[in-house]
C-alpha positions in Angstrom: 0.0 0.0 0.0 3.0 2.6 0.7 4.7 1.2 -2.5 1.2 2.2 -4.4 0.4 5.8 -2.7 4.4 6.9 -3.3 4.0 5.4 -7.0 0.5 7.9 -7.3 1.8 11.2 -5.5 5.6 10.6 -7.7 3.3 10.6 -10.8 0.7 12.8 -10.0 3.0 15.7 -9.1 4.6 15.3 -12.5 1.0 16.5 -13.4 0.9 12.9 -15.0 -0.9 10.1 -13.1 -0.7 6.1 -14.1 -4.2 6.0 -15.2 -4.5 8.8 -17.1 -1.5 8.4 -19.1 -2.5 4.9 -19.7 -5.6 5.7 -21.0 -4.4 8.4 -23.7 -2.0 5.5 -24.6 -4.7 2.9 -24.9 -6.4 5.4 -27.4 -3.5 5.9 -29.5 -1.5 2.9 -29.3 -3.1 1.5 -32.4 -2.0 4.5 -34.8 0.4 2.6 -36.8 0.1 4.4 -40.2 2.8 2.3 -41.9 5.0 5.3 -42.0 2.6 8.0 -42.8 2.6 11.2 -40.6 -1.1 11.6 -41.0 -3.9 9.8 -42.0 -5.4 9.7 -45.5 -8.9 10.5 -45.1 -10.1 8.0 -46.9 -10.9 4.4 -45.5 -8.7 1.7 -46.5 -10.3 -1.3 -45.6 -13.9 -2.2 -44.4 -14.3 -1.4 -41.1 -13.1 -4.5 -38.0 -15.5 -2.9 -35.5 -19.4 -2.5 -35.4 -21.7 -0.1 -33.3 -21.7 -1.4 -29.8 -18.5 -2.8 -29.2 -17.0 -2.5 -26.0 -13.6 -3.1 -24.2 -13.7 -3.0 -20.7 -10.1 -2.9 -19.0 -8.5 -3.3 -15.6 -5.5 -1.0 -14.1 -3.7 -3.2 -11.7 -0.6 -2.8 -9.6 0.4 -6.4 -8.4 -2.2 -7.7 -7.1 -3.7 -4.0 -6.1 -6.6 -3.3 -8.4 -6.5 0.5 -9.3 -8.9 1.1 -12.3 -10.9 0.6 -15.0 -11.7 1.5 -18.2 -13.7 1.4 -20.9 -14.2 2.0 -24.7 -17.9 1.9 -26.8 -18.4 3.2 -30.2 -22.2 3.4 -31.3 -23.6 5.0 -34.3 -26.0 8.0 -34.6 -27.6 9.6 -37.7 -27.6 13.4 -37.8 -29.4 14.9 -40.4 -29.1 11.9 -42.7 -25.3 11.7 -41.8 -23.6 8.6 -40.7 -21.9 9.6 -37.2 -19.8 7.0 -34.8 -20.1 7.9 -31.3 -16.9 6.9 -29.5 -16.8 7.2 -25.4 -14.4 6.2 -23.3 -14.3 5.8 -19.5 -11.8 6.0 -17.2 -12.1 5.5 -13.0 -10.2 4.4 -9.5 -11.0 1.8 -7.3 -10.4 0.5 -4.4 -7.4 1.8 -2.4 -6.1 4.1 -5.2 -9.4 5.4 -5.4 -9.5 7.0 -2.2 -5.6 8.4 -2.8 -6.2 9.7 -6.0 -10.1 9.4 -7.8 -10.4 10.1 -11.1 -13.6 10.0 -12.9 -12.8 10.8 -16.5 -14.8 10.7 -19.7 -13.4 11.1 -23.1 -16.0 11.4 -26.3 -15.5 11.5 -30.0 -18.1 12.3 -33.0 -16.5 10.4 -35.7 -17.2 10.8 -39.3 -18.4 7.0 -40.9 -16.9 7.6 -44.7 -13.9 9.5 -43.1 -12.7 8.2 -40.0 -11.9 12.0 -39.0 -13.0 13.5 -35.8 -16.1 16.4 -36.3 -15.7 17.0 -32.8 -14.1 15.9 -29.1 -15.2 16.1 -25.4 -12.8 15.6 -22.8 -14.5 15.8 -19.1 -11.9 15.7 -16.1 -12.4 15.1 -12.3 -9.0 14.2 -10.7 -8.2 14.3 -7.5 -10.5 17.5 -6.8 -9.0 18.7 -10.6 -12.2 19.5 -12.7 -11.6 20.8 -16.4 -14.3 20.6 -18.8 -13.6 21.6 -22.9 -15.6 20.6 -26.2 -12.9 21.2 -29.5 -14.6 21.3 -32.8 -12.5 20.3 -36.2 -12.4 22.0 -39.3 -10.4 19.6 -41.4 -11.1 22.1 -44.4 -8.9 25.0 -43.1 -6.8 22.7 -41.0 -7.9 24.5 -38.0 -9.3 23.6 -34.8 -11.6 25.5 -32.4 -11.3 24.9 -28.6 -13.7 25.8 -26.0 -10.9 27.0 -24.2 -8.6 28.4 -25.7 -9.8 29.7 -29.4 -8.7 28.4 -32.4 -5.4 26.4 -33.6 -3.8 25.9 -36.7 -3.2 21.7 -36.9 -1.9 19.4 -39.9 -3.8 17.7 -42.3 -6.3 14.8 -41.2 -5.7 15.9 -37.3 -7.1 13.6 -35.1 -8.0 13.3 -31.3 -6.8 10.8 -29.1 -10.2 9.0 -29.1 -10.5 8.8 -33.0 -7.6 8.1 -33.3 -7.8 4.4 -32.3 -10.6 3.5 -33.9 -9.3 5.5 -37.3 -6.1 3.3 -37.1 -8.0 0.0 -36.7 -9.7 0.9 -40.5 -6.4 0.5 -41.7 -4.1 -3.0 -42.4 -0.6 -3.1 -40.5 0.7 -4.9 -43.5 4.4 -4.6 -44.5 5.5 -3.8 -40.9 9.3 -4.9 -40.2 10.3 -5.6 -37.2 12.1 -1.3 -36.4 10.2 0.1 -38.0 9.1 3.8 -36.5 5.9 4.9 -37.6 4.5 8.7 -36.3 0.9 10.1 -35.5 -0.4 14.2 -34.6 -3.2 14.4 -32.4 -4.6 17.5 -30.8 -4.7 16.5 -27.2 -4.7 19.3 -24.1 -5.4 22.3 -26.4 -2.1 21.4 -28.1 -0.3 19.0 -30.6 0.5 15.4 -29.3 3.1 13.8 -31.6 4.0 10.0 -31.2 6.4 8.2 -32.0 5.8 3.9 -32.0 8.4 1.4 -33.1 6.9 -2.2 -34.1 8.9 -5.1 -32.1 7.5 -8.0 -34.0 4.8 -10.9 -33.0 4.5 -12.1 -29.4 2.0 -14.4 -28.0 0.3 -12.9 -24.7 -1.2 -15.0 -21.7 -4.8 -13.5 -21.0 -7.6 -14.3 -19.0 -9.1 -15.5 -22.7 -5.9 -17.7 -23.4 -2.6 -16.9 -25.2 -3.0 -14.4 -27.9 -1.0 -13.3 -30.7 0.0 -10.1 -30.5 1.6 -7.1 -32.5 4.1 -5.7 -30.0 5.1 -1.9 -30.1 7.4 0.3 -28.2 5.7 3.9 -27.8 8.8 6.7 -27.8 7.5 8.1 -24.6 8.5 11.3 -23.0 11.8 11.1 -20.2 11.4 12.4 -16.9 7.9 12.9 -16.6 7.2 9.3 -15.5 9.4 7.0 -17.2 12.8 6.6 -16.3 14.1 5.6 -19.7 12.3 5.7 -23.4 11.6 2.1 -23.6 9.7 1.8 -20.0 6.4 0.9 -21.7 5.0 -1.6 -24.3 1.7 -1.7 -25.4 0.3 -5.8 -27.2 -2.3 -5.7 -30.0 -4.2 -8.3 -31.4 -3.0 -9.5 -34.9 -6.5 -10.8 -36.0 -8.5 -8.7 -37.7 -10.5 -6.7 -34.6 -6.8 -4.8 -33.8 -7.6 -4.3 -30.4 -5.4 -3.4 -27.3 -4.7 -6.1 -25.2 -2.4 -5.1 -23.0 -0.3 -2.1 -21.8 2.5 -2.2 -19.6 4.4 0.6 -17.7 8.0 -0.5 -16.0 8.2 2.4 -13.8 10.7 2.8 -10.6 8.8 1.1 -8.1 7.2 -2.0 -10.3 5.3 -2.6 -13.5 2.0 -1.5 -14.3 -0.3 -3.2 -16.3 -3.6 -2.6 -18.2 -5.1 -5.5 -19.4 -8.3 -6.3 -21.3 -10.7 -8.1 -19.2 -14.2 -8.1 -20.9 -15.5 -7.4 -24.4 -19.1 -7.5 -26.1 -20.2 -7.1 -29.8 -16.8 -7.7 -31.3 -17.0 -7.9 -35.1 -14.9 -10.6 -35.4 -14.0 -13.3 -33.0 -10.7 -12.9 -30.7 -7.9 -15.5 -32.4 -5.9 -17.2 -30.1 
């Protein structure tokens, strides 16, 4: 329990805590572009997820249980226009919840034919920390407008963190060799988020639903804000065809972190062992 509360205050004073940053990672870890800095807004390949799907994910420390998590995409129709809902959810439990509570909720109104976000919510309560903000994408001008803070000038085919996972899983990771660095822009905190993710190769995983086969990838993660080193986390997606997270792991100074999948409902395809 000391181990846990030194692991949240070291992270949270960074302005940075585990869950959080897990969660943005979980949302982007899939934007493997095979070496394209943005997006072409056009689709690829038909869609591996259908309306209703849902991850559900568990934040554990050891054998401490921290968070949860979880992702849904459903469709609406505005004015005769296609629109994919995406809504993610983010909470403590348990012990960690009473050092550090976060209730988050991330939102994303995605474009069907596209893939591009129309516009993002991201609703905060950490720890007492309460921040509220609605940005609106204008993909035409390359601009962005923020609740917050006005309007941004952004790159081509920008992308929130939210959309940006389920834009990635429209597109094939073919021709990936093992080194490969492959780089992502997504408008996150009323500024530009830049990634870098290197591909490891295929790993089989041991989950809950048996061993998996994996895509592996390194995310090039920022020093001295929680990581010790750039290779102190690893993130495991499927290699079928859903391309979903199933695991993400954070080696930090006290211990390793792990987010794994634990639940899943309306998949589009069945999960390959």
């Amino acid at each position: 329990m000391y181990c846990l509360k030194v692991l949240l205050l070291q992270t949270g004073n960074r302005n940075m805590n585990n869950i959080k940053y897990i969660l943005i990672l979980l949302m982007i870890s899939c934007v493997f572009l095979q070496g394209r800095d943005h997006p072409d807004p056009e689709p690829a390949v038909e869609l591996p997820y259908i309306p209703g799907e849902t991850l559900h994910y568990s934040l554990h420390y050891g054998w401490i249980n921290g968070g949860l998590a979880s992702l849904r995409i459903s469709e609406l129709d505005v004015s005769g226009r296609k629109i994919h809902h995406a809504k993610a959810i983010v909470k403590t439990i348990g012990i960690t919840d009473k050092l550090y509570k976060v209730r988050d909720v991330y939102q994303s109104y995605i474009d069907v034919k596209t893939g591009l976000p129309l516009k993002s919510i991201r609703d905060i309560s950490e720890s007492g920390y309460k921040w509220y903000n609605e940005v609106k994408f204008r993909h035409s001008e390359n601009k962005v407008i923020s609740t917050r803070s006005g309007e941004h000038e952004v790159p081509d085919s920008i992308l929130d963190v939210l959309s940006a996972l389920y834009y990635a899983r429209r597109e094939l990771l073919n021709n990936l060799k093992i080194g490969d660095n492959v780089r992502i822009n997504t408008f996150f905190d009323d500024k530009l988020y830049p990634m870098t993710i290197r591909y490891l190769g295929k790993e089989k995983v041991k989950t809950k639903f048996g061993k998996i086969l994996c895509l592996k990838f390194l995310p090039v993660v920022e020093v001295g804000r929680v990581f010790d080193t750039e290779d102190d986390l690893t993130i495991w997606i499927t290699a079928d065809k859903n391309r979903i997270p199933i695991r993400i792991q954070m080696d930090l100074f006290l211990g390793s972190v792990k987010c794994d999948l634990i639940s899943f409902s309306d998949l589009k395809y069945g999960l390959s062992e």
